[in-house]
C-alpha positions, 0 to 999 in steps of 0.5 A: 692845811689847805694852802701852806704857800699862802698861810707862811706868806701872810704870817710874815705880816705884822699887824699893821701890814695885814690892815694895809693888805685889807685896805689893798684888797678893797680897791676895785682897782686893784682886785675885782676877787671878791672870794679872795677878800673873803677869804683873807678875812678868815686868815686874818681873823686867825692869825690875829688871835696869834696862836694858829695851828694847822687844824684851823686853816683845814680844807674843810673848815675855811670851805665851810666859812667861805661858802656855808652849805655849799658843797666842797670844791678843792679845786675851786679853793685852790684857785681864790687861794692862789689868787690871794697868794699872788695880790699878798705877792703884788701888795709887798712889791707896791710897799717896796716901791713907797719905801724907795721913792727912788726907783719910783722916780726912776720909772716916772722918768722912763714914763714921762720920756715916752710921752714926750711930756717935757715940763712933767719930764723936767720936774720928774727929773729935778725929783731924782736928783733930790733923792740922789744928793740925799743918799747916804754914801755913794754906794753902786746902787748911787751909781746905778741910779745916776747911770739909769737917769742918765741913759734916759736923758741920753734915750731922749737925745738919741732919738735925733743925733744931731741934738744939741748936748748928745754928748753931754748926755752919753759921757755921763751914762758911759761914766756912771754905767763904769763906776757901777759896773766896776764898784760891783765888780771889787765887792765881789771880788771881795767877797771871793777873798773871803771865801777863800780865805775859809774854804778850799776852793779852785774855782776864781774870780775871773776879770777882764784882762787890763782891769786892775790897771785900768781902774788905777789909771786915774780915771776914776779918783772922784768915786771914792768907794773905788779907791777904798775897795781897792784897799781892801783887795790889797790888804787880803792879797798881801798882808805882809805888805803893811803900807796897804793897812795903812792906806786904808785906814787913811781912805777910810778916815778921809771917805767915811762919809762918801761911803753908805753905812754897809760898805763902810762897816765892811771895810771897817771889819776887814781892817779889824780882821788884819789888827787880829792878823797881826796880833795872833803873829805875835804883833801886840802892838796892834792891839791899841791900833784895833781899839781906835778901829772899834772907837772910829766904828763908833764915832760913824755910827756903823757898830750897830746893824739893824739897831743891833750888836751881834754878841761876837762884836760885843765881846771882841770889844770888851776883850780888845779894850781890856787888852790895853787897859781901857777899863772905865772905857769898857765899863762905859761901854758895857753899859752904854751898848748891853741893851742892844744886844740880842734879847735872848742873849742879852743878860748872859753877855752883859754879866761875862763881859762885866766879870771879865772887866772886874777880873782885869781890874782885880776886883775879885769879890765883884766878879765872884758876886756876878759868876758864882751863883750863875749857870748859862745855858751857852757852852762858850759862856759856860766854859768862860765863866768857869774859867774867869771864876777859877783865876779870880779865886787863885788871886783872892787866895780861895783855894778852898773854892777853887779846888771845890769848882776845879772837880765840877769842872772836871765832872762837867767837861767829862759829861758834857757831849758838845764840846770838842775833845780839842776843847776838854784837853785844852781846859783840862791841861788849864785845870791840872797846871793850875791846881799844882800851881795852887801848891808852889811857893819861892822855896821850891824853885826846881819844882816852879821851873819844872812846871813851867817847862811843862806848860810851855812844852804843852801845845795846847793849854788854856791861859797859858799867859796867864798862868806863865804871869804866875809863875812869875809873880811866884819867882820874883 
């Protein structure tokens, strides 16, 4: 391949980017190479068959169709190609800027300021304004952008002191200039609570002495973003205070829409992520408090990503909602949200998680209808489906089936190398107390109390609610 940086950076276009790009190279303004829009047609040529290999892009080959007859020159190639690299480079920056009419603005303001052109001044400036008050949310670039306005309305007056409004102009740029600074500030704290919260680390998050006093001092209780991220910093440093969970769920109801979409989504999870805190210290109280979190996720629209559910939030959802008994709710749902799910994955969580409702719901010919003929390539829907399957044939009395799946299971987790040896003891232990309980009955009952000491004795044994809830239902 004669050029690799060049040929990755224009299979990133799509086809309708690389006619933009042709239009762009055919601007005399914009490039006066006319080897480097050559040369673009022969790559754009190939990789609209799409199916390139690197043998098409061969030194000698793009030589021969850019200069037919001419002798090879690989420095002389080189050079159109690195060209040709840097206007691709300058073409996505100018299709950044038309995508943030923005910080186009921003510029013209700073232009026109220079300039001295104070009518063209004036209307550049009500134009940011627009854009500022259509923003969604007042993110910190919502505050970066009210501080760049500001500053350069204040460069302006700076220039004679003695101006009328000077001070109108500073206060506003300092202001702006502290919430930004500040709202960035908490979102990286955050994230290094984050982290921390996964790996071991020494390093920390330093800030200025008197900060976490200063930003509580009143001064800034109009930046909404502020207060809520200061929510989240609590609720990570001491979650055994509950009052700080609280708090943030009723920032997050009163600010939603003072909040952009990615930082509202944030806070959301991180209140999800201390429900499931609570819940795996035994808190099943918090199982309904999470479902109205996913359901207000919901209502503002932020439970998609890029038009998207990643498939951990579709099956979180699904499981917390059947915690409670929210089926019709989940069957609703599992329909409503499936065809945004991930292509590749798409029909493997849609069925497991429909097989997972009927299992709930005690609809045992459904869930056998949609699992039994069905093998995922995906180990963790795999080891699932087995186990849905399994439960589903104890309650329907499929002894027969249940056995037959019990030794595939066996085979298939003694064969499989990529699941943890964690992970086959856990389901094996599932397996062996689930077949001796296939054979118990109420006449027993010194058999049925042994059993269930050995599960509650074995640290690590899957559905072990599940099969103490038989246990039960054998003793009653």
């Amino acid at each position: 391949m004669f050029s690799e940086k060049l040929i990755t950076l224009l299979q990133t276009f799509s086809k309708p980017e690389l006619n933009r790009f042709r239009k762009y190279l055919q601007s005399p303004y914009l490039n006066d190479l006319p080897e480097a829009t050559r040369l673009f047609e022969i790559i754009n040529e190939t990789l609209r068959k799409g199916q390139s290999s690197p043998a098409d892009f061969e030194k000698q080959r793009v030589w021969q169709q850019l200069f037919p007859g001419k002798k090879p020159d690989d420095l002389q190639l080189r050079r159109i190609a690195s060209d040709l690299t840097h206007l691709a480079l300058q073409f996505m920056v100018a299709e950044a800027r038309q995508q943030d009419p923005l910080s186009e603005a921003l510029e013209m303001q700073q232009l026109l300021g220079k300039q001295e052109l104070k009518k063209h001044l004036a209307g550049a400036e009500r134009q940011i304004d627009k854009y500022i008050n259509a923003s969604v949310g007042k993110s910190s670039q919502y505050y970066y952008a009210q501080f760049k306005k500001h500053v350069q309305a204040f460069n302006q007056a700076s220039k004679t002191v003695s101006t009328t409004g000077y001070m109108d102009r500073l206060l506003p740029a300092d202001h702006y200039l502290e919430c930004f600074y500040i709202v960035q500030k908490l979102k990286f704290y955050v994230g290094w609570l984050h982290y921390r919260g996964f790996r071991v680390t020494d390093e920390v998050l330093e800030v200025i002495p008197g900060f976490w006093e200063y930003i509580r001092s009143g001064k800034f209780a109009d930046v909404p973003i502020i207060s809520v991220y200061q929510k989240v910093i609590a609720c990570f440093t001491e979650p055994e205070q509950e009052e700080h969970f609280w708090n943030l769920v009723a920032d997050l109801e009163q600010f939603a829409n003072d909040l952009p979409e990615e930082d509202l989504r944030e806070c959301y999870q991180t209140a999800q992520n201390y429900c499931a805190l609570k819940i795996n210290q035994g808190r099943t109280e918090y199982y309904a408090v999470f479902f109205n979190l996913i359901k207000d996720s919901i209502q503002w629209g932020i439970l998609l990503e890029n038009g998207q559910i990643s498939e951990g939030v579709f099956k979180n959802t699904v499981t917390i909602a059947l915690r409670i008994n929210e089926f019709d709710w989940v069957e609703q749902f599992i329909q409503e949200y499936a065809p945004y799910l991930p292509t590749n994955i798409r029909e493997n969580a849609r069925t497991f998680n429909l097989a997972n409702l009927y299992s709930h719901q005690k609809k045992y010919d459904k869930v056998i209808e949609l699992l039994r003929d069905v093998e995922y390539n995906d180990i963790v829907y795999a080891l699932g489906s087995k186990l849905i399957l399994l439960r589903t044939y104890y309650e329907s009395d499929e002894y027969l089936a249940m056995d037959s799946l019990i030794d595939s299971f066996k085979i298939f987790l003694r064969r499989n190398k990529v699941i943890s040896k964690n992970l086959k003891r856990d389901y094996s232990n599932f397996l062996v107390f689930l077949k001796k309980l296939s054979t118990l009955n109420s006449s027993h009952p010194q058999a049925i109390e042994k059993l269930k000491k050995r599960i509650l004795e074995t640290p690590y044994t899957g559905s072990k609610k599940w099969l103490l809830e038989r246990i039960e239902d054998i003793q009653r």
